[in-house]
N, CA, C and O atoms as a Tinker XYZ file with bonds, in Angstrom:
   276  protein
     1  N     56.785000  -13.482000   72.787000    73     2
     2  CA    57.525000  -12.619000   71.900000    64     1     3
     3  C     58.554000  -11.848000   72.735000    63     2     4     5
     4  O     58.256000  -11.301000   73.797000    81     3
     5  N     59.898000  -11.834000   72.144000    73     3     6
     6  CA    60.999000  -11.102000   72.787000    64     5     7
     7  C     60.773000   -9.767000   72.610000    63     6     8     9
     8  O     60.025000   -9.425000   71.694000    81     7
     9  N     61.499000   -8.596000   73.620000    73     7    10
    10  CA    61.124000   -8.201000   73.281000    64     9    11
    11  C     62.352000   -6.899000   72.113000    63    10    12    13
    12  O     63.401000   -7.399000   72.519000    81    11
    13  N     62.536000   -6.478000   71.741000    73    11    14
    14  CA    63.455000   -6.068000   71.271000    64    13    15
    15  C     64.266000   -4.348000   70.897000    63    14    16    17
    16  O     65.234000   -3.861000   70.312000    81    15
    17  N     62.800000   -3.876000   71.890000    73    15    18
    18  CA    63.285000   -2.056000   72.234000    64    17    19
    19  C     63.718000   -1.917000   73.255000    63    18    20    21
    20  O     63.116000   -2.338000   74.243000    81    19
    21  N     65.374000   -1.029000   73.383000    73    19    22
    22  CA    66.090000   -0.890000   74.650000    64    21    23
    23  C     64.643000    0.297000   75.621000    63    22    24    25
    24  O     63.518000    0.746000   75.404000    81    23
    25  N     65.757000    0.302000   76.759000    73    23    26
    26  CA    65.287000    1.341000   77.722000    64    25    27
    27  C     65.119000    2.484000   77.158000    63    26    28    29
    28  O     63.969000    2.902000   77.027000    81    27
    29  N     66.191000    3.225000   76.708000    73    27    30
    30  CA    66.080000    4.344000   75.785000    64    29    31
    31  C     65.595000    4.503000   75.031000    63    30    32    33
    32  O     65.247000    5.683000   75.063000    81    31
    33  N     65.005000    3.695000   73.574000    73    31    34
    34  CA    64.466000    3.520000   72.381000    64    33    35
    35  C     62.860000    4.144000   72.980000    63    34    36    37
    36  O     62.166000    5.043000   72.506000    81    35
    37  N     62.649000    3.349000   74.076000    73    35    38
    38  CA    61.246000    2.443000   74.673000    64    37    39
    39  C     60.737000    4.150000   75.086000    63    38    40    41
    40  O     59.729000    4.609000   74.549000    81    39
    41  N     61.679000    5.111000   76.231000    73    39    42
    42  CA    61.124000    6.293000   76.526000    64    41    43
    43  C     61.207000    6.851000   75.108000    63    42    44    45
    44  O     60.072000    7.120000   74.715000    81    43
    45  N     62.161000    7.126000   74.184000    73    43    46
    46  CA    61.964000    8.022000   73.002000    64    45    47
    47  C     60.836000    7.724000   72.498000    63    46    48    49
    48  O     60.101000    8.690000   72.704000    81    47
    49  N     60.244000    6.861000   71.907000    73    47    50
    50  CA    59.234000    6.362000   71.378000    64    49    51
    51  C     57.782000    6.845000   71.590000    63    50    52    53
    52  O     56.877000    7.059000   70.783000    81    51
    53  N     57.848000    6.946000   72.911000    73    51    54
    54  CA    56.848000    7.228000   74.232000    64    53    55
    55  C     56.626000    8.881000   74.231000    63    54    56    57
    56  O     55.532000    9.444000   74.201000    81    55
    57  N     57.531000    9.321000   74.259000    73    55    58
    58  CA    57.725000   11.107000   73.790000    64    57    59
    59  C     57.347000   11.326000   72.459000    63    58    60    61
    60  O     56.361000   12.016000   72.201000    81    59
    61  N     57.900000   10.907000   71.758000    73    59    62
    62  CA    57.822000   11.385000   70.520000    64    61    63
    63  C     56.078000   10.685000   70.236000    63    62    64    65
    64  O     55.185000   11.488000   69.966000    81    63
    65  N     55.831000    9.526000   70.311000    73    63    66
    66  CA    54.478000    9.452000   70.241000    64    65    67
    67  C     53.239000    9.910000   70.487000    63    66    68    69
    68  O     52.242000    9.801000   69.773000    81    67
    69  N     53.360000   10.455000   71.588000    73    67    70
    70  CA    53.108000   11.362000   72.691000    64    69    71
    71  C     52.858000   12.601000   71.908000    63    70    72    73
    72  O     51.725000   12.946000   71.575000    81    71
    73  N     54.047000   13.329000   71.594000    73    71    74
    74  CA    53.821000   14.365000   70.747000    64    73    75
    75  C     52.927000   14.553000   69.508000    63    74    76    77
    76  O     52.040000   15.369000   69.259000    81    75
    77  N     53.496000   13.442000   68.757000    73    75    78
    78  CA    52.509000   13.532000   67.303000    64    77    79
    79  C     50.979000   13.720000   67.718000    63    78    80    81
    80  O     50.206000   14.638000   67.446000    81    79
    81  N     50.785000   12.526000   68.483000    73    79    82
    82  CA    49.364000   12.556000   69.202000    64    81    83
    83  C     48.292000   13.665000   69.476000    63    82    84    85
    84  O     47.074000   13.636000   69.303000    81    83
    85  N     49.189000   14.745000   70.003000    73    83    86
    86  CA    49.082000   15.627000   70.235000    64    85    87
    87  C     49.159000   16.743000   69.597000    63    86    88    89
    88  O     48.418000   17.655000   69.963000    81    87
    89  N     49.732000   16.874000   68.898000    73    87    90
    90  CA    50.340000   18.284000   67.889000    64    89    91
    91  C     48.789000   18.465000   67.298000    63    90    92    93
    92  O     48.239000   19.520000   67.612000    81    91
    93  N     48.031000   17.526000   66.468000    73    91    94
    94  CA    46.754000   17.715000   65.511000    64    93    95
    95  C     45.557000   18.039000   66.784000    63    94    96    97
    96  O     44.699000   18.862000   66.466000    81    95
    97  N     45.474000   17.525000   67.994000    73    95    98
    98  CA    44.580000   17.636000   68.466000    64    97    99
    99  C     44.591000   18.983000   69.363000    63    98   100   101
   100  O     43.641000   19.422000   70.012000    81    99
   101  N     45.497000   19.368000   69.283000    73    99   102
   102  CA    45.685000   21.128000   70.304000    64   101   103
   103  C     46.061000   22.160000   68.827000    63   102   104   105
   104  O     46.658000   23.237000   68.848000    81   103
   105  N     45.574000   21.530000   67.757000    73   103   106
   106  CA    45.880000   22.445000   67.203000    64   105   107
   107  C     47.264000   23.339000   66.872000    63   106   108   109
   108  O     47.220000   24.525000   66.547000    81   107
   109  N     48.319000   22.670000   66.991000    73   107   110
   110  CA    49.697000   23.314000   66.907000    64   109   111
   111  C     50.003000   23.794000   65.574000    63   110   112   113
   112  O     50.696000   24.803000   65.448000    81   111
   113  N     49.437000   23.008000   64.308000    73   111   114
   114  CA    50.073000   23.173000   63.255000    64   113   115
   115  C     49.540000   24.528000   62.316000    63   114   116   117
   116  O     50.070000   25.119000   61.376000    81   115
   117  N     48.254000   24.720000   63.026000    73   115   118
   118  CA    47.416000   26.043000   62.672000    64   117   119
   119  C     46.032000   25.116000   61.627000    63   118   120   121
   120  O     46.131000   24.033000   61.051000    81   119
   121  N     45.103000   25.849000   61.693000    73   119   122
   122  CA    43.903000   25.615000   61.250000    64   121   123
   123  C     43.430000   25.335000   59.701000    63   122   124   125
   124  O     42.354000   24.974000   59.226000    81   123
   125  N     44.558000   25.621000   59.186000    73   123   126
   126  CA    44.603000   25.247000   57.728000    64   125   127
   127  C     45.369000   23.763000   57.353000    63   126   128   129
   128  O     45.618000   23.363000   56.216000    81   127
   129  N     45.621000   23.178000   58.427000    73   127   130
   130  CA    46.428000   22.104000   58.320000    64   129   131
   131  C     45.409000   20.835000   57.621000    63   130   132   133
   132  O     44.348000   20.474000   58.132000    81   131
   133  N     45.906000   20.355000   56.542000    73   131   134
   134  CA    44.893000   19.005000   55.370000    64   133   135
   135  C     44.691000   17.876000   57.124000    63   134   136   137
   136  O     45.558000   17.679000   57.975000    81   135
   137  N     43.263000   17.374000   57.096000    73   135   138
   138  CA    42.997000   16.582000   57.687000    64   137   139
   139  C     43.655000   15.048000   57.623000    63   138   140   141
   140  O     43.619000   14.204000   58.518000    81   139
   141  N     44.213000   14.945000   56.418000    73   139   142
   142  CA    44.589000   13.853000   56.500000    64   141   143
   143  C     46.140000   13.676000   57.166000    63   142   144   145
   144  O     46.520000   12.721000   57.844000    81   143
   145  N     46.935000   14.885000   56.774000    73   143   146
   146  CA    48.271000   14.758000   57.705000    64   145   147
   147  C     48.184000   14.719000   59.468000    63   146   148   149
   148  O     49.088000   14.225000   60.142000    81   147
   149  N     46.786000   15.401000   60.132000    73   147   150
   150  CA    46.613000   15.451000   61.002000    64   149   151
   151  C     46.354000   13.459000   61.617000    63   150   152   153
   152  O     46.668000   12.820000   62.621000    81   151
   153  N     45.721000   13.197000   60.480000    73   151   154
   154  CA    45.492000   11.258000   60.446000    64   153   155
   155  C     46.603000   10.790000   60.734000    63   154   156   157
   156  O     46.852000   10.160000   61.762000    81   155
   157  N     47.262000   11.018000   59.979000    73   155   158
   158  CA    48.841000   10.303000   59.591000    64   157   159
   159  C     49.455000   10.543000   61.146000    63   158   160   161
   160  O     49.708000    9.513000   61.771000    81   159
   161  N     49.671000   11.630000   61.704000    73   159   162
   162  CA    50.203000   12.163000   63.085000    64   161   163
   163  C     49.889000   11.127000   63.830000    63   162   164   165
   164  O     50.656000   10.355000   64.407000    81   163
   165  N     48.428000   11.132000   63.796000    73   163   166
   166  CA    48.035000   10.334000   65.674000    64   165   167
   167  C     48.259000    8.844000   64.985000    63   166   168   169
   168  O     48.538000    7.872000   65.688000    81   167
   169  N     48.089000    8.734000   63.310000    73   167   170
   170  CA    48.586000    7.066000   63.327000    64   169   171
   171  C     49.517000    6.815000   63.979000    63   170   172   173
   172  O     49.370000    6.333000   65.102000    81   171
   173  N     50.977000    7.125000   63.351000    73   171   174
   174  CA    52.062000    7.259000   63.314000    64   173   175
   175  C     52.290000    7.607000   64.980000    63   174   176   177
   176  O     52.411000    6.569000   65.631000    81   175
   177  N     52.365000    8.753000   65.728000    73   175   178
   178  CA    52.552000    8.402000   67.131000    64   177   179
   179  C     51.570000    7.031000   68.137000    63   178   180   181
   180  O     51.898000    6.548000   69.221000    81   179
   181  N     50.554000    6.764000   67.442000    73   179   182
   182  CA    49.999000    5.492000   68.303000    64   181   183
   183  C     51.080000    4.480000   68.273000    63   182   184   185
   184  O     51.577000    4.001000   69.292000    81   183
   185  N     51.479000    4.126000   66.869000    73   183   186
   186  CA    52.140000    3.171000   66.854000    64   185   187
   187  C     53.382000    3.046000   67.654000    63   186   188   189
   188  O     53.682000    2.027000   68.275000    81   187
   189  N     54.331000    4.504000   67.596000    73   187   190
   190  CA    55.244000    4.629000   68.239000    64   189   191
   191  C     54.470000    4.220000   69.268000    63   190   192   193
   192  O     54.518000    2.999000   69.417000    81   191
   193  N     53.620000    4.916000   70.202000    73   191   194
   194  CA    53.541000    4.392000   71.781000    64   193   195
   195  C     53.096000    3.456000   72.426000    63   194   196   197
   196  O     53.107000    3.373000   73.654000    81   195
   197  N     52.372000    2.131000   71.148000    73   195   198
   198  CA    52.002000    0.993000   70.924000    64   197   199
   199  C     53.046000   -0.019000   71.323000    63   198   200   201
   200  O     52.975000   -0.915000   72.163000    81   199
   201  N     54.348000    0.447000   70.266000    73   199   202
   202  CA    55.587000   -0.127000   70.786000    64   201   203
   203  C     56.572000   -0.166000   71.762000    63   202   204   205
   204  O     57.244000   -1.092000   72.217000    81   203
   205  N     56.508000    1.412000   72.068000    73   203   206
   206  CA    56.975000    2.024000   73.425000    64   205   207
   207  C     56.629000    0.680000   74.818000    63   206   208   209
   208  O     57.444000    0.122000   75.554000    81   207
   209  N     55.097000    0.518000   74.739000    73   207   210
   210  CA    54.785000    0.120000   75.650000    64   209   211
   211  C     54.725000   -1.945000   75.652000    63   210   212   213
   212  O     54.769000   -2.763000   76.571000    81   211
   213  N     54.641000   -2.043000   74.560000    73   211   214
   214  CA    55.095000   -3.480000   74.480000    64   213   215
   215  C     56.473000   -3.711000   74.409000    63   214   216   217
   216  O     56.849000   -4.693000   75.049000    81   215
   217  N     57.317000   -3.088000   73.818000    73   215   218
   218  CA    58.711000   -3.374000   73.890000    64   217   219
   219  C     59.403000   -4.226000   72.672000    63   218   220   221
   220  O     60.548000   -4.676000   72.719000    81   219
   221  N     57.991000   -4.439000   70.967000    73   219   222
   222  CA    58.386000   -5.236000   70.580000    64   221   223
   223  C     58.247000   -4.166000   69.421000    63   222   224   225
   224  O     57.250000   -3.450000   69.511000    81   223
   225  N     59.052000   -3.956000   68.396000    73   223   226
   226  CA    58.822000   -3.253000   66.547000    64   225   227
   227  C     59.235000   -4.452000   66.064000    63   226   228   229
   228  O     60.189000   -5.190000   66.309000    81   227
   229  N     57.775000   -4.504000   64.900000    73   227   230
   230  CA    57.993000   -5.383000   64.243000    64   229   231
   231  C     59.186000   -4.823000   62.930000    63   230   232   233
   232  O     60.078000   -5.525000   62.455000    81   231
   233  N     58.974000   -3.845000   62.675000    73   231   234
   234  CA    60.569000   -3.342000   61.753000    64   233   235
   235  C     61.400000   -3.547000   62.192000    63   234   236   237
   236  O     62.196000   -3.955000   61.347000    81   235
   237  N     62.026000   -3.513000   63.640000    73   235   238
   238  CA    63.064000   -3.632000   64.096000    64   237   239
   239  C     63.389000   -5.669000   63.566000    63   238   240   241
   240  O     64.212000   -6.219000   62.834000    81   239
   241  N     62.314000   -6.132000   64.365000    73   239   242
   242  CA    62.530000   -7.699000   63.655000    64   241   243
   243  C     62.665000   -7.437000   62.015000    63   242   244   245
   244  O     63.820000   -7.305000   61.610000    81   243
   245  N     62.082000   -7.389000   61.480000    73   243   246
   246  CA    62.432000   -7.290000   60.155000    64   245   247
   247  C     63.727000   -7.078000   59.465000    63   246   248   249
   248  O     64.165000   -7.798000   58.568000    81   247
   249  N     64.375000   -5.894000   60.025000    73   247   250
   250  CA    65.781000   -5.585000   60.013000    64   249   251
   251  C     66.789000   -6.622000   60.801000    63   250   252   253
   252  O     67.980000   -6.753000   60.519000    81   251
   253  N     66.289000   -7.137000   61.551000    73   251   254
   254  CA    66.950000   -7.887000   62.847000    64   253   255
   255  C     67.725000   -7.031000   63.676000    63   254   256   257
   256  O     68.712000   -7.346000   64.342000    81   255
   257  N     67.189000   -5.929000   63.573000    73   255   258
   258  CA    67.924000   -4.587000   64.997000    64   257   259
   259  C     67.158000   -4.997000   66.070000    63   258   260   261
   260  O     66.013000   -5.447000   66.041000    81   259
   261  N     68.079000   -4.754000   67.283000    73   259   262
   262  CA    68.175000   -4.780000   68.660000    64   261   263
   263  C     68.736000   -3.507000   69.481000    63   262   264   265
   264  O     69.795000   -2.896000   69.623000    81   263
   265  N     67.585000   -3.475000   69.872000    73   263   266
   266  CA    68.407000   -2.646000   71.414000    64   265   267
   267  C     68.286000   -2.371000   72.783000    63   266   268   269
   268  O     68.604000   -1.494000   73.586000    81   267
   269  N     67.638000   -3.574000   72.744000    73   267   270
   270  CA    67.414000   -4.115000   74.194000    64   269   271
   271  C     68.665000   -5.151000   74.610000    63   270   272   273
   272  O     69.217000   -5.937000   73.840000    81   271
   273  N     68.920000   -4.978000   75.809000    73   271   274
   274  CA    70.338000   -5.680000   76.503000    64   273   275
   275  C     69.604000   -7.415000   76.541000    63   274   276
   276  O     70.266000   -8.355000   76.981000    81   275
C-alpha cells in the first residue's frame, strides 16, 4: 500500500492525535464532561495517530487526495 500522507500532514496528525488522546484522560475538559465524547476523543485521535504513523488515510484514497511527494 502507497502511502499517501505528506511529511507535514504525517507530524500534524501525530499532534493533534496526541492531543485528543489526551485531553479526556488528564481531565482537561472538567469533570462533568458525557463519557461518551471523552470515547469519541481517544477514538478519533487513535486514528489520527494510526495514520500518522502508517502514512496511509483511507479517506484521503477515497477522495483521491495526496500529499505525499
Amino acid at each position: 500500500m502507497t502511502t499517501n500522507v505528506g511529511k507535514t500532514d504525517r507530524i500534524l496528525r501525530l499532534i493533534i492525535g496526541a492531543l485528543l488522546i489526551m485531553a479526556p484522560l488528564l481531565n482537561v475538559m472538567g469533570s462533568g464532561t458525557n463519557a461518551i465524547i471523552a470515547y469519541v476523543l481517544i477514538g478519533v485521535g487513535t486514528v489520527l495517530v494510526l495514520t500518522s504513523i502508517f502514512g496511509v488515510c483511507p479517506l484521503y484514497r477515497l477522495l483521491r487526495i495526496k500529499t505525499s511527494s
